[in-house]
DSSP file (Angstrom, degrees, kcal/mol; ACC not computed):
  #  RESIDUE AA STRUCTURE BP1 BP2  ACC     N-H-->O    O-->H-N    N-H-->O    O-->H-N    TCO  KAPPA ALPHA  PHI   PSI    X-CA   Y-CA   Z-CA
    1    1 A X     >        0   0    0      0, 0.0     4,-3.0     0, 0.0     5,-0.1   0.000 360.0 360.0 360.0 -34.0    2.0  -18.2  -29.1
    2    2 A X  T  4  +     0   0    0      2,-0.2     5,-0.2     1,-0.2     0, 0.0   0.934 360.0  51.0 -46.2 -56.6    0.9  -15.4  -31.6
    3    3 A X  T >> S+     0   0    0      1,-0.2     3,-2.9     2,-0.2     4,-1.6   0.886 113.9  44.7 -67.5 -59.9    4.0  -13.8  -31.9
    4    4 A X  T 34 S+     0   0    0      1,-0.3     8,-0.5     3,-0.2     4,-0.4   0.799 115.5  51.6 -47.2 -38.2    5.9  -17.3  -32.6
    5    5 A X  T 3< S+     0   0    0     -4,-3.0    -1,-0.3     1,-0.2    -2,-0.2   0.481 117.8  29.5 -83.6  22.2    3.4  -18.2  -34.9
    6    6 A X  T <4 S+     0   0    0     -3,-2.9    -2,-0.2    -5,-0.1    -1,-0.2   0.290 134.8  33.4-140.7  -1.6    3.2  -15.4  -37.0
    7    7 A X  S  < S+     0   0    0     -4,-1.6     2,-0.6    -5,-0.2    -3,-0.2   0.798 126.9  30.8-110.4 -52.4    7.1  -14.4  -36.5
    8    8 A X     >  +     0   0    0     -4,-0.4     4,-1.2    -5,-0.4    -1,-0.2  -0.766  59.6 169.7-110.3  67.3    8.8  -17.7  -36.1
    9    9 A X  H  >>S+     0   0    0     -2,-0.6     4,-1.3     1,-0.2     5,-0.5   0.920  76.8  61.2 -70.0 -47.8    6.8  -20.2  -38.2
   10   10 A X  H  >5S+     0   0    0      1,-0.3     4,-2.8     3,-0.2    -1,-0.2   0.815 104.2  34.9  37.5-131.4    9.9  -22.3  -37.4
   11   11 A X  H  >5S+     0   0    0      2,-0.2     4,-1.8     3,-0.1    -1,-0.3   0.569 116.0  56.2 -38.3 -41.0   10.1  -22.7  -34.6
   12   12 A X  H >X5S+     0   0    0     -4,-1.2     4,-2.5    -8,-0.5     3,-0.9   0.932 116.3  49.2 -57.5 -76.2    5.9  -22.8  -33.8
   13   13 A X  H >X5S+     0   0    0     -4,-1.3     4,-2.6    -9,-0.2     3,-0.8   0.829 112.0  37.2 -27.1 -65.5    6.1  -25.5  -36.2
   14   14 A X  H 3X<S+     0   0    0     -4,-2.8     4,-2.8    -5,-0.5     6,-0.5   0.987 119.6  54.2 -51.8 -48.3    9.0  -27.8  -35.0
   15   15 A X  H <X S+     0   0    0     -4,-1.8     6,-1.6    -3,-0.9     4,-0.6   0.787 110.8  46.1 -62.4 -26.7    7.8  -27.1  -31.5
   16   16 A X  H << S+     0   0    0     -4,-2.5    -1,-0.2    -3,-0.8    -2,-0.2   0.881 110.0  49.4 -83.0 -29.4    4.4  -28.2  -32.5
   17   17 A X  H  < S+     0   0    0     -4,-2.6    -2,-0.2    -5,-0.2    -3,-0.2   0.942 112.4  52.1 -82.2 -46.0    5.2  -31.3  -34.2
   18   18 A X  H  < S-     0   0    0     -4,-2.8    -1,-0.2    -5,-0.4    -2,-0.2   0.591 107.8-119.5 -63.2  -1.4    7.2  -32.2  -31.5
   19   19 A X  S  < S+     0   0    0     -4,-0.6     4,-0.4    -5,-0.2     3,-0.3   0.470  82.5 107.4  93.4  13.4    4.7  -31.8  -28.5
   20   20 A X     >  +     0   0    0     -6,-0.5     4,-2.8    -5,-0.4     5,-0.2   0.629  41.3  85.3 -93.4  16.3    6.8  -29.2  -26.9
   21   21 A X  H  > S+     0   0    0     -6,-1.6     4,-4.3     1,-0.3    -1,-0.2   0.818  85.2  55.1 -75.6 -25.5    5.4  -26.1  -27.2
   22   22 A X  H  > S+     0   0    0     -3,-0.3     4,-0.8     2,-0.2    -1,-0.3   0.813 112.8  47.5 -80.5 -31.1    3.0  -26.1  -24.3
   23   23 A X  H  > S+     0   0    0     -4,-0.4     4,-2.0     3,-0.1    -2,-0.2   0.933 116.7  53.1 -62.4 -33.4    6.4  -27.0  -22.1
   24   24 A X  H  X S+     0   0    0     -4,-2.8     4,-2.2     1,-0.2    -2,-0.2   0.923 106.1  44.5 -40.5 -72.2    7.9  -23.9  -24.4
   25   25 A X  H  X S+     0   0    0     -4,-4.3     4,-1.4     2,-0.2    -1,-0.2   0.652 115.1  50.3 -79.1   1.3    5.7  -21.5  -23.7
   26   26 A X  H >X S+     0   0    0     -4,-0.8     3,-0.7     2,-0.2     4,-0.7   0.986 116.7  44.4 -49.8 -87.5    5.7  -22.4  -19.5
   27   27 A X  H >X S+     0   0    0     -4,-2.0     4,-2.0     2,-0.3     3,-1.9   0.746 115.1  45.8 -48.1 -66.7    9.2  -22.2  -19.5
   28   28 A X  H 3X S+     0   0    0     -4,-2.2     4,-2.2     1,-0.4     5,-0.3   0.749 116.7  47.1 -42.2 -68.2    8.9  -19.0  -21.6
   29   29 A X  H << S+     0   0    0     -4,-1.4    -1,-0.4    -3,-0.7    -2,-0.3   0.335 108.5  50.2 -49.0 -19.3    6.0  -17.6  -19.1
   30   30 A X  H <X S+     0   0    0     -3,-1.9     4,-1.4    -4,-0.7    -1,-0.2   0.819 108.7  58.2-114.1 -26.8    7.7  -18.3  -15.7
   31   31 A X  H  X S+     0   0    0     -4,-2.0     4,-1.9     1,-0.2    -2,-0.2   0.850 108.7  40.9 -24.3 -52.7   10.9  -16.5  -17.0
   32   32 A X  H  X S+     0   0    0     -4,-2.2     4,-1.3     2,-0.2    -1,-0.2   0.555 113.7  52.5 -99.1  -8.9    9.5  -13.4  -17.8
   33   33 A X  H  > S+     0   0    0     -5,-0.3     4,-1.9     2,-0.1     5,-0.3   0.841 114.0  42.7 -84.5 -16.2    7.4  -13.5  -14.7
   34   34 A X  H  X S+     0   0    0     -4,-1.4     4,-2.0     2,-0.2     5,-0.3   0.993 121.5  49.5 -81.0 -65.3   10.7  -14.2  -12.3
   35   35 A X  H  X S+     0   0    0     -4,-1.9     4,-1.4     1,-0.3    -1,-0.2   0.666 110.9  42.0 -32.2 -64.6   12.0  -11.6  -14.6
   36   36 A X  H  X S+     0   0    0     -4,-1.3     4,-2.5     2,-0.2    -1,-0.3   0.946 117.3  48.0 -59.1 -55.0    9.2   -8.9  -14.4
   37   37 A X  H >X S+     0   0    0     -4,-1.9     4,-0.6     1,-0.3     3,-0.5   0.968 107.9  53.7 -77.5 -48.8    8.8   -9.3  -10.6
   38   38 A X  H >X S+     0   0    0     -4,-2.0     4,-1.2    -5,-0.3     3,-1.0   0.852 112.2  43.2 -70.7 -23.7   12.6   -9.0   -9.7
   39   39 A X  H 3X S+     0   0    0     -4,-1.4     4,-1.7    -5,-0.3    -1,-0.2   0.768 106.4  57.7 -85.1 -12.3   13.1   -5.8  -11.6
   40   40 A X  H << S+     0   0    0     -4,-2.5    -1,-0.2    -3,-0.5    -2,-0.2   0.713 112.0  49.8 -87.2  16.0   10.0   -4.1  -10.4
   41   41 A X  H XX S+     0   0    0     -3,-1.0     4,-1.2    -4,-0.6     3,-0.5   0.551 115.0  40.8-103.3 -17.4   11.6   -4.8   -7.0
   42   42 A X  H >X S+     0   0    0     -4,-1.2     4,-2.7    -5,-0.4     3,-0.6   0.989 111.8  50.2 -96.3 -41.5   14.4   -3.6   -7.9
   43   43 A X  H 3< S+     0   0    0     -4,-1.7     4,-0.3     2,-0.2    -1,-0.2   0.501 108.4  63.1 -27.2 -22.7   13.4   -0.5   -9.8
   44   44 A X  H <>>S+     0   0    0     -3,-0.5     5,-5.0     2,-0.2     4,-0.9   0.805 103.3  39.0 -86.4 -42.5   11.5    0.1   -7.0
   45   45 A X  H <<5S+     0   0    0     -4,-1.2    -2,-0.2    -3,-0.6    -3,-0.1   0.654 109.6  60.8 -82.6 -17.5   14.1    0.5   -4.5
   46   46 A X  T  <5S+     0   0    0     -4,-2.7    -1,-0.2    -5,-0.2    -2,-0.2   0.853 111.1  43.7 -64.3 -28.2   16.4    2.4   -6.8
   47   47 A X  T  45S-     0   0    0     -4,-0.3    -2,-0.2    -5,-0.2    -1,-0.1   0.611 114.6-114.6 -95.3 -30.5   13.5    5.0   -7.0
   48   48 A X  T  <5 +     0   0    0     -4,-0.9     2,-1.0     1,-0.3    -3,-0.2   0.840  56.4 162.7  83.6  58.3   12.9    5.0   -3.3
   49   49 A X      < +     0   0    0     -5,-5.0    -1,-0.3    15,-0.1     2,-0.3  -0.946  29.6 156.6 -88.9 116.8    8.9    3.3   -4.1
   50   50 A X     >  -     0   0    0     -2,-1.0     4,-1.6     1,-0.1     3,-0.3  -0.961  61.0-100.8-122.5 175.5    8.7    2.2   -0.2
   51   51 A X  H >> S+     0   0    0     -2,-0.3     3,-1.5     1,-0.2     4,-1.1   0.938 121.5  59.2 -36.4 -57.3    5.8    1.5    2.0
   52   52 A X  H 3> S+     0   0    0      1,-0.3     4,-1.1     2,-0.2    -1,-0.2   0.741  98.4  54.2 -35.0 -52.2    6.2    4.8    3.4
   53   53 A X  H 3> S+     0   0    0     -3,-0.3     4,-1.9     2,-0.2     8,-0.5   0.769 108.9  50.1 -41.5 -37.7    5.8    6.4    0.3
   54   54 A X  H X< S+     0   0    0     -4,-1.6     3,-1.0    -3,-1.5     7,-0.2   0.892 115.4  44.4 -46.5 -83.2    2.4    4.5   -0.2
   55   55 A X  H 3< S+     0   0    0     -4,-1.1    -1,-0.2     1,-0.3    -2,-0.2   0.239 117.6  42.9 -41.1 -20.5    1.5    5.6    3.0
   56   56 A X  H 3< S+     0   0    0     -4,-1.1    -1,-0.3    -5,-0.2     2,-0.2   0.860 137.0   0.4 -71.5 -69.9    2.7    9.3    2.5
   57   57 A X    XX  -     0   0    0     -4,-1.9     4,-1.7    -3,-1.0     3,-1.0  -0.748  60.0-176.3-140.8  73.7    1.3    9.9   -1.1
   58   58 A X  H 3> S+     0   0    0      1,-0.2     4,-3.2     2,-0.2     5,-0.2   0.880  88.9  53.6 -24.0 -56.9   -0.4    7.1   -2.4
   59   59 A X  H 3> S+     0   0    0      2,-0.2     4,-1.9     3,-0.1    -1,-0.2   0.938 112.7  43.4 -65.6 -28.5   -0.9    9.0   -5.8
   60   60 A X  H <> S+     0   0    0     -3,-1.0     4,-1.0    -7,-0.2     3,-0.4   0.988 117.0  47.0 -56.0 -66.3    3.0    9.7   -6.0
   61   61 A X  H >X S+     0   0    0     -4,-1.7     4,-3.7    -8,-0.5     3,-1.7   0.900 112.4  53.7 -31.3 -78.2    3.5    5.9   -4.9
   62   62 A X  H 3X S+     0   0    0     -4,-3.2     4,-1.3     1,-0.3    -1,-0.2   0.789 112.4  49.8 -28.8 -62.7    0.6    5.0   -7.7
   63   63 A X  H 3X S+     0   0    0     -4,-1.9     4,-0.7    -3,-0.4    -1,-0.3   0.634 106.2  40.6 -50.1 -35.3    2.6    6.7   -9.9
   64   64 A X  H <X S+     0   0    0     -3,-1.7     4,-1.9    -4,-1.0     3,-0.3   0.753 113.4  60.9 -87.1 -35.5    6.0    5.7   -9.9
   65   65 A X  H  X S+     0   0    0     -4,-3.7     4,-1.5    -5,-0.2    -2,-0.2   0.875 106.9  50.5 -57.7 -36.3    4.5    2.0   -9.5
   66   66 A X  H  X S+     0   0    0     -4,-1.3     4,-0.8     1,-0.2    -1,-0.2   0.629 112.8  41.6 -69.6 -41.8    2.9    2.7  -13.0
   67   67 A X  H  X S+     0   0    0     -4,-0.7     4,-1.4    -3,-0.3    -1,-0.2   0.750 116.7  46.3 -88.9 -23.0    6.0    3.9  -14.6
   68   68 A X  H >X S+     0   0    0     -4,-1.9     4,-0.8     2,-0.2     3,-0.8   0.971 111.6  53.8 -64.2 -71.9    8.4    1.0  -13.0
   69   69 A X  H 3X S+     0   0    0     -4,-1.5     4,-2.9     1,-0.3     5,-0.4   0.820 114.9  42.8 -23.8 -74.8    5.4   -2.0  -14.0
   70   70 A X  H 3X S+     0   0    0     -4,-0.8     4,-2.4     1,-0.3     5,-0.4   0.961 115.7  50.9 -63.8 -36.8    5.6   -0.5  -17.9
   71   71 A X  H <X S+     0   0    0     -4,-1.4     4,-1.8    -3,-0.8    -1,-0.3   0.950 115.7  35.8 -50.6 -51.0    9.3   -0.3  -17.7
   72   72 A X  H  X S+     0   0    0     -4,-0.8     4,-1.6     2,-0.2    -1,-0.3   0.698 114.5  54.3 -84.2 -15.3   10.1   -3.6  -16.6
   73   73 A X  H  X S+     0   0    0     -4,-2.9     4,-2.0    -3,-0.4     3,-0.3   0.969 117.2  50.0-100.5 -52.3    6.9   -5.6  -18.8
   74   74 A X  H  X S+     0   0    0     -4,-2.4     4,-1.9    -5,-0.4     5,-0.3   0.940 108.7  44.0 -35.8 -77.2    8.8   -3.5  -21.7
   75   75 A X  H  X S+     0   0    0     -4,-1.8     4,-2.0    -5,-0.4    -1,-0.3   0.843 117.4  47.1 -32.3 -69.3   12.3   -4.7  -20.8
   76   76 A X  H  X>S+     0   0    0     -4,-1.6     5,-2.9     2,-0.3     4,-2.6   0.814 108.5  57.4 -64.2 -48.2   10.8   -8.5  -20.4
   77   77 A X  I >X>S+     0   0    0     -4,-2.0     3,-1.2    -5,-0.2     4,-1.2   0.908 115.4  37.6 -53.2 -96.2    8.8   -8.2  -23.9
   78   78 A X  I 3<5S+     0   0    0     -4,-1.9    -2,-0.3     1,-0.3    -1,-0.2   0.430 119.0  44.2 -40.3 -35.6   11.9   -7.6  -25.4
   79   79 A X  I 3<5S+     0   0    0     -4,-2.0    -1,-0.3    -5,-0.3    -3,-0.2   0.639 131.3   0.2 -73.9 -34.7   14.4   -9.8  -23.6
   80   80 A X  I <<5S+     0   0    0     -4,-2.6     3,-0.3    -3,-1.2    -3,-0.2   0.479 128.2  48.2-130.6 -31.0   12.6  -13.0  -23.4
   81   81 A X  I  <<S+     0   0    0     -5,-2.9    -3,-0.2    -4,-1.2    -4,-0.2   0.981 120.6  33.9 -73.0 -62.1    9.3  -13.0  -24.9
   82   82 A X      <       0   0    0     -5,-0.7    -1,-0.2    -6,-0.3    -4,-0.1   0.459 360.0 360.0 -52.4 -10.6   10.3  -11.3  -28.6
   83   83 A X              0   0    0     -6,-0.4    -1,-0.2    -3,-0.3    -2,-0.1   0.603 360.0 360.0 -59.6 360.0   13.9  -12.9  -28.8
């Protein structure tokens, strides 16, 4: 809600006066979680994160989860939340 109201006075506005903004920012919010979770699965298998890896080197595992997670919440920021 920050970012539209302090980027897109607009849009907050019109969305406020019409009562849709709490449906807005839902919609907005379960995108970029279906969004987030299907690339850190997929990122994950491109990188070869498996159970096995946990279960091998947890800290390797830790890691690469760490770098996927920021990749993809980047990626999501930028694609649906920021637009």
């Amino acid at each position: 809600m920050w970012y539209l109201k302090e980027h897109k006075q607009f849009v907050y506005l019109n969305l406020l006066t019409s009562g849709r903004l709490n449906e807005y920012l839902a919609s907005v919010d379960e995108q970029a979680e279906d969004m987030f979770f299907r690339l850190v699965k997929e990122y994950a298998g491109k990188h070869g994160v498996t159970e096995q890896l946990k279960a091998e080197n947890q800290l390797l595992w830790v890691q690469k989860m760490n770098n996927i997670r920021a990749c993809a919440r980047e990626i999501v920021e930028n694609e649906v939340i920021y637009l």
